[in-house]
TIGUMI-237981 format. One record per residue (C-alpha): x, y, z. Coordinates in steps of 0.25 Angstrom, whole numbers, padded with zeros to 4 digits, always signed. Each point is the difference from the previous one (the first is absolute). Layout:
BEGIN
XYZ ...
***
This chain:
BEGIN
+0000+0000+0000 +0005+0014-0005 +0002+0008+0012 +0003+0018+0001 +0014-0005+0003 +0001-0009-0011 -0003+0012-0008 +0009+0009+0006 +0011-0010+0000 -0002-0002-0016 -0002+0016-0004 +0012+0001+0008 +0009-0009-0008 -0001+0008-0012 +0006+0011+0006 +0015+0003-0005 +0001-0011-0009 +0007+0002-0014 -0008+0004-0013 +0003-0014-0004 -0006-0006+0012 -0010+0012+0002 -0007-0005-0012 -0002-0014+0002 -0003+0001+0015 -0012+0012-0004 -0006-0009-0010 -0001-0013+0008 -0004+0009+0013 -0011+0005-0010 -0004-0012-0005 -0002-0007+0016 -0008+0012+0005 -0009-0002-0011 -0002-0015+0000 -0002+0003+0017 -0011+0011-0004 -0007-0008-0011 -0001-0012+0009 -0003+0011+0014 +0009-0005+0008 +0004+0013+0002 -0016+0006+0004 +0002-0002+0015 +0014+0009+0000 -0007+0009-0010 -0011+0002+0011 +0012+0005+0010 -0002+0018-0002 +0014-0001+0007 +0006-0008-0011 +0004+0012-0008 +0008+0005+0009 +0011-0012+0001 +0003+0005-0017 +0007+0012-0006 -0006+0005-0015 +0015+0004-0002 +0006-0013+0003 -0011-0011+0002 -0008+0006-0013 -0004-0013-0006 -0005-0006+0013 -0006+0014+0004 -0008+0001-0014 -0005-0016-0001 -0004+0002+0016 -0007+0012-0003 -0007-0006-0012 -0005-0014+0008 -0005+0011+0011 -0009+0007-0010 -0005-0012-0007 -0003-0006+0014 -0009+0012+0004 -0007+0000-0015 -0004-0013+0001 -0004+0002+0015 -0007+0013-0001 -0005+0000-0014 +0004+0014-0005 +0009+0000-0011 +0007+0012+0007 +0001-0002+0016 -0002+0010+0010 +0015-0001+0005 +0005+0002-0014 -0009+0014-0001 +0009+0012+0001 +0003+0001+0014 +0000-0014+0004 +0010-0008+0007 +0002-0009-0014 +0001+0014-0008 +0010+0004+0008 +0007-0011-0001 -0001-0001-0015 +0005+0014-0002 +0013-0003+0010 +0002-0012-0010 -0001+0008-0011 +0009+0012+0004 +0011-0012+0003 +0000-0013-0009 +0013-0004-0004 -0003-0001-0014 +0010-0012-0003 -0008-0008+0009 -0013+0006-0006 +0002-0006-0014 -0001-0013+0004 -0014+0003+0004 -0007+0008-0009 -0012-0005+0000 -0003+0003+0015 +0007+0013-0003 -0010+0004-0009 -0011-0007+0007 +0004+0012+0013 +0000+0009-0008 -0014-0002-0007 -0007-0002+0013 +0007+0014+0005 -0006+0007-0011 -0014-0007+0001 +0001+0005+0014 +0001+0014-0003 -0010+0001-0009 -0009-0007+0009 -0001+0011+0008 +0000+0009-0011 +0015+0008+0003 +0009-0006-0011 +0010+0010+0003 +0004-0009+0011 +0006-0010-0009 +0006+0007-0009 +0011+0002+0005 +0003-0013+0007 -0002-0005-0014 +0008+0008-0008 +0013+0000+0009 +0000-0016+0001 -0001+0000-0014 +0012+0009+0000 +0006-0009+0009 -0002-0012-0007 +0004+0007-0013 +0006+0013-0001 +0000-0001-0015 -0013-0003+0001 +0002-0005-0016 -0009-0012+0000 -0015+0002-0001 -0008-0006+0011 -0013-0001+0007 +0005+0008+0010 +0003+0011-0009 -0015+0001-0006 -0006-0001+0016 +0009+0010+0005 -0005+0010-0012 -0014-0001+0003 +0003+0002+0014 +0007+0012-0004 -0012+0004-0009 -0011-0003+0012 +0008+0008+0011 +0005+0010-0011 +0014-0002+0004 +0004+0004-0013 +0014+0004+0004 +0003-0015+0008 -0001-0006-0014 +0012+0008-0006 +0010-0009+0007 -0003-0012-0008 -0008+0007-0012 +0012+0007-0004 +0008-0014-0003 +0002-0007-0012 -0010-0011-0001 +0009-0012-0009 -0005-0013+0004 -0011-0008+0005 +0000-0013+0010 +0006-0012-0003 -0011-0011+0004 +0004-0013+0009 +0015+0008+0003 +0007-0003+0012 +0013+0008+0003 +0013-0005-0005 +0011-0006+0008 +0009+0011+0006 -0009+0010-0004 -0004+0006+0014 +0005+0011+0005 +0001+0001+0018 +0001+0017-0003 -0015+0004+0004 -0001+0009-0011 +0001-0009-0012 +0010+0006-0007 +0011-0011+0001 +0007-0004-0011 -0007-0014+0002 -0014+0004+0004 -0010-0008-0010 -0007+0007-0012 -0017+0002+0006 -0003-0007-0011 +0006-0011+0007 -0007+0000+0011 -0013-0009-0001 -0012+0004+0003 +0002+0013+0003 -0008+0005-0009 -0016-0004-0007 -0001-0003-0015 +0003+0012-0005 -0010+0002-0013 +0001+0008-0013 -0011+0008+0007 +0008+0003+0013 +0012+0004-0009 -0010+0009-0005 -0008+0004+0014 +0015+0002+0005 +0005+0011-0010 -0015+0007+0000 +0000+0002+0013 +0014+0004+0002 -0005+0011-0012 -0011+0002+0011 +0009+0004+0010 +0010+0009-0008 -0013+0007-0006 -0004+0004+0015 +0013+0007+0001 +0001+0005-0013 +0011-0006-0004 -0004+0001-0015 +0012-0007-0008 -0001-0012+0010 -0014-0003+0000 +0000+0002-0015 +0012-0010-0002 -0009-0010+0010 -0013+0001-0007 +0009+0000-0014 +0006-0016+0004 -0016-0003+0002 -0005+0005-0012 +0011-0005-0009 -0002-0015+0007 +0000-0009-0013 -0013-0008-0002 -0004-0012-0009 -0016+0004+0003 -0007+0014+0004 +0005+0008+0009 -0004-0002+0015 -0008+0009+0008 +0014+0006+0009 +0005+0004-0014 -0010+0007-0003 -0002+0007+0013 +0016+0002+0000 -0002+0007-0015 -0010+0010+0006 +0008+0005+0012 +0014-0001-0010 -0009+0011-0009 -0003+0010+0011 +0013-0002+0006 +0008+0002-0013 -0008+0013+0000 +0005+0005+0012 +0013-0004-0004 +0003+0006-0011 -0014+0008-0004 +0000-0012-0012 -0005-0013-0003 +0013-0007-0001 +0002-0011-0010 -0002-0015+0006 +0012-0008+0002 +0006-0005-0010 -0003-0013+0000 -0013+0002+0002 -0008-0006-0013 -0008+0009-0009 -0014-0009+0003 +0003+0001+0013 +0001+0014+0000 -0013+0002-0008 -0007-0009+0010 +0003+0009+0010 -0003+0013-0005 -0014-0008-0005 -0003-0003+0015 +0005+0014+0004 -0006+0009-0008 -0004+0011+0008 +0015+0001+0006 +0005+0002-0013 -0010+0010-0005 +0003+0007+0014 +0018-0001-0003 -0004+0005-0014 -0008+0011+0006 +0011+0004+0010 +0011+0000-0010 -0009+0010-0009 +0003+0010+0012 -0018+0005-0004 -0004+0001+0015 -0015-0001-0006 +0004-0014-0005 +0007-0005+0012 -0012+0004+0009 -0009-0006-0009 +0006-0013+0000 +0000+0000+0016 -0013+0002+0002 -0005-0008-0010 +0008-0015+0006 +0000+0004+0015 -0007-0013+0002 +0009-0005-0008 +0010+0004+0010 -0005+0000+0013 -0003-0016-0005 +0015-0002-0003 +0002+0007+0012 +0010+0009-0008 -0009+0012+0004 +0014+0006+0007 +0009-0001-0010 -0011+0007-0010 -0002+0009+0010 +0015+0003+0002 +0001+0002-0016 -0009+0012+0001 +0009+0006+0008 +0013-0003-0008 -0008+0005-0013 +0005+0012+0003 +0013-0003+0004 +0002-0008-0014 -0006+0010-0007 +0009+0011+0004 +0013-0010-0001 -0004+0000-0015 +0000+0014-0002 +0013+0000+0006 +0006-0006-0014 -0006+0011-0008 +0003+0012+0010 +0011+0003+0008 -0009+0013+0006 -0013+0005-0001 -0010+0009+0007 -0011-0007+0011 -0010+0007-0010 +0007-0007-0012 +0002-0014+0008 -0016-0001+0004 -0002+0002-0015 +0009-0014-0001 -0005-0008+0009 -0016+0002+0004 +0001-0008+0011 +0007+0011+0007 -0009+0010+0009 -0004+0012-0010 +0004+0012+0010 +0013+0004+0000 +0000+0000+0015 -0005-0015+0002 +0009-0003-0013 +0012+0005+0007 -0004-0007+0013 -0001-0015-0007 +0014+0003-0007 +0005+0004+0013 -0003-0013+0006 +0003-0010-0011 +0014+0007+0000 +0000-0001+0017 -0004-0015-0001 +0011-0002-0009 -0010-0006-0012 +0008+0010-0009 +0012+0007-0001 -0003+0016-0003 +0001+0014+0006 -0010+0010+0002 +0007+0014-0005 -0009+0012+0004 +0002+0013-0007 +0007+0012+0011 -0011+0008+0006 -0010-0008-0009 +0001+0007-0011 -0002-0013-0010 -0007-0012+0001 +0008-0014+0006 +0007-0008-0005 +0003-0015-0001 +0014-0003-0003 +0005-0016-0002 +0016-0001+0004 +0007-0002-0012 +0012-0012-0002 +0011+0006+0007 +0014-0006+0004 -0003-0004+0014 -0013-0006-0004 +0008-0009-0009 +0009-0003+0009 -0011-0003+0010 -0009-0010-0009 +0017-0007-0002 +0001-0002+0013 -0013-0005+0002 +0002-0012-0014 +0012-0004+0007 -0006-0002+0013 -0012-0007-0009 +0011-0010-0006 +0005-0002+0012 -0012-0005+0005 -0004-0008-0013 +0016-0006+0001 -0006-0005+0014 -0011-0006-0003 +0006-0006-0014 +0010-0008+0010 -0011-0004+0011 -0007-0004-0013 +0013-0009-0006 +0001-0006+0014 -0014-0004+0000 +0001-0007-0012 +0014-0008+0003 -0008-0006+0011 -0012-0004-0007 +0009-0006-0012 +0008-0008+0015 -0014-0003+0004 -0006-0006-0014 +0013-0006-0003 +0005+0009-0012 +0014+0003+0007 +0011+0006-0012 +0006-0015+0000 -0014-0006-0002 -0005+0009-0012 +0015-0002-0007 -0003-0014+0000 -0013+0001-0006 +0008+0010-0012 +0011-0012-0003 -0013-0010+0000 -0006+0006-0010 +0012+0004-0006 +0003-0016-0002 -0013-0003-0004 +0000+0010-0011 +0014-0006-0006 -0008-0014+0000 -0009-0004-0009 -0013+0006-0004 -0009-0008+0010 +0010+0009+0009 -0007+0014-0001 -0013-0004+0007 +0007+0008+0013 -0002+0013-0009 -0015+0000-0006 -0007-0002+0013 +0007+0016+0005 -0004+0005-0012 -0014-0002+0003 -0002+0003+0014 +0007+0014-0004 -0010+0003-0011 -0011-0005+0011 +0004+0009+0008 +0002+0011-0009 -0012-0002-0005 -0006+0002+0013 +0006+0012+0002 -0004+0006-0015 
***
């Protein structure tokens, strides 16, 4: 019979033992507590509120989380609730749960991801039973820091904690993990490598397993949570008008190749990537790229009155622009893009005025409310809506008023002068800078993927001198070439 001190003795074993060692130890340690919870010879331990208290999260992680796991099962099954009372923000299991996950020693954590995510799902659940999301938000999103910083690999996890972000609108506790480069999906039915374990906390050891090594930590993740994933993240970054980003997330959404019709989130993405793009720049942009002509004329069939209202805003006719907003507000308000249309009015005149700036570098207020219509007719109010779009820092002009007002004002646009230049220089190099960063996280991302999936240099150089054998061979030799030649012009033809 498994006593606490059993367990103790067992946890504690696996303390300052070698990577080597430290791996194979964790994955039969795993691999008994499990077998003792499946066959409950662990429930009466379990039923001990002390118990917790013999284990540390940062050194005892794996017997901590599989403990805390049997404990929440146990009360589901003898309450009933799906969420119980001690796991309710607040409560004696919360507690504990949040302690765990502000600790785990993530080298021990990737041998139990299924539990792992299991915590973490039932944490959420218990947040939003009582209706304050914003009180796993943060739990969630620094664990998953913890577990990853890269934060490369799409999970489940990554989808929950953006809808909690949504519900609480915690927009800004999303930018941690929305501002990495997503590059790879789970590897179903992993297990960690031998010496692939890392004892630094942290994760970032040189030997700590890929997370798309680590079974179970995440759900299926289906086309359609790919494409949940990048609308919501285009979500978030419209709440915080961050316009480039949100357009680059709905962009991947709406460019998603497709064998049938488009699904319901690309359309909804196309909708929102219209006003957004608006915002933007005060244009409709052109689609990706890769994004296919029907595709494109599905989208503007089944959005109609967002094109007639970007076509109307490009125009710079006020009368127009207004007409097209009250004549789909339902339209809007059903979207529940009634904000963003909202906030288009106000930027009309922002746009409006940016345009003029490429035909005039001065002109009078009189002579810029003949320009742009959307402007306040009296010079007073004109002067006063300038005054605060040049304040808010929507456009880069000076007011100029005549000494002892004896003209009318004037509007002046800074011409191109040497420190200008010098300043959008200094501003491209940072820009590369940044772009070089994210190119090498990018190229490191993808070694590991090819390590994962076996297509290491040595491996893909065997497959070139293959080939290169069999082509020198007879002609029932070439059968290694036609078959790539097809799936590329599937593919392509996908993408046409």
């Amino acid at each position: 019979m498994t006593t606490i001190a059993d367990l103790i003795a067992a946890s504690a074993a696996l303390h300052d033992l070698s990577d080597n060692e430290l791996d194979h130890r964790l994955h039969e340690h795993v691999a008994i507590l499990r077998k003792l919870i499946t066959t409950k010879a662990l429930d009466q331990i379990a039923q001990d509120e002390t118990l917790f208290d013999y284990f540390d999260p940062s050194r005892d992680s794996v017997t901590y989380l599989l403990l805390l796991r049997l404990r929440l099962q146990i009360l589901r099954e003898t309450t009933g609730r799906a969420v119980p009372v001690d796991l309710l923000p607040g409560g004696r299991l919360w507690l504990r749960a949040a302690y765990f996950l502000d600790a785990f020693d993530r080298a021990q954590v990737c041998f139990a991801g299924q539990e792992f995510r299991y915590l973490i799902e039932l944490v959420a659940e218990a947040s939003q039973t009582v209706s304050k999301p914003i009180l796993s938000v943060l739990l969630i999103r620094n664990a998953l820091l913890r577990l990853d910083p890269s934060c490369a690999m799409l999970t489940s996890i990554h989808l929950l904690l953006i809808r909690l972000c949504l519900h609480a609108k915690a927009y800004t506790c999303a930018l941690p993990v929305l501002d990495q480069n997503i590059s790879h999906l789970p590897i179903p039915n992993k297990r960690p490598t031998p010496k692939s374990t890392s004892k630094d906390g942290t994760g970032n050891g040189s030997n700590s397993p890929l997370v798309s090594e680590i079974p179970g930590i995440s759900a299926n993740i289906s086309s359609m949570d790919y494409l949940r994933y990048f609308l919501y993240g285009g979500m978030v970054y419209m709440a915080l008008k961050e316009w480039r980003k949100a357009s680059h997330f709905l962009g991947i959404v709406i460019s998603m190749p497709t064998a049938g019709s488009i699904s319901m989130i690309m359309i909804e993405a196309y909708k929102k990537w219209v006003l957004v793009g608006l915002l933007q720049k005060g244009q409709l942009p052109p689609p990706p790229k890769i994004t296919s002509s029907q595709v494109v004329k599905a989208y503007q069939s089944l959005a109609k009155p967002y094109v007639s209202l970007a076509q109307a805003f490009e125009s710079g006719d006020v009368k127009r622009f207004d007409a097209e907003v009250d004549a789909a507000r339902e339209t809007w308000s059903n979207d529940n893009n009634m904000g963003l249309v909202s906030q288009l009015q106000r930027a009309f005149t922002t746009h409006a005025v940016m345009r003029i700036k490429s035909t005039f570098s001065a002109l009078t207020l009189a002579e810029l409310a003949q320009q742009a219509p959307s402007l306040p007719q009296n010079e007073n109010a004109t002067e006063s809506a300038v005054a605060s779009l040049i304040m808010s820092g929507a456009i880069h002009a000076t007011l100029v008023h005549p000494p002892r007002h004896t003209g009318p004002t004037m509007l002046r646009f800074p011409t191109t002068s040497g420190s200008s230049s010098l300043s959008r220089e200094l501003s491209m190099q940072t820009q590369f800078r940044g772009e070089k960063q994210t190119l090498e996280k990018l190229m490191n991302s993808l070694r590991q993927s090819n390590h994962s999936l076996g297509l290491s240099d040595e491996v893909v150089d065997s497959m070139q001198k293959n080939q290169e054998w069999a082509a020198a061979g007879d002609t029932g030799s070439g059968m290694g070439e036609q078959p790539t030649a097809e799936m590329e012009e599937d593919i392509m033809g996908e993408l046409s």
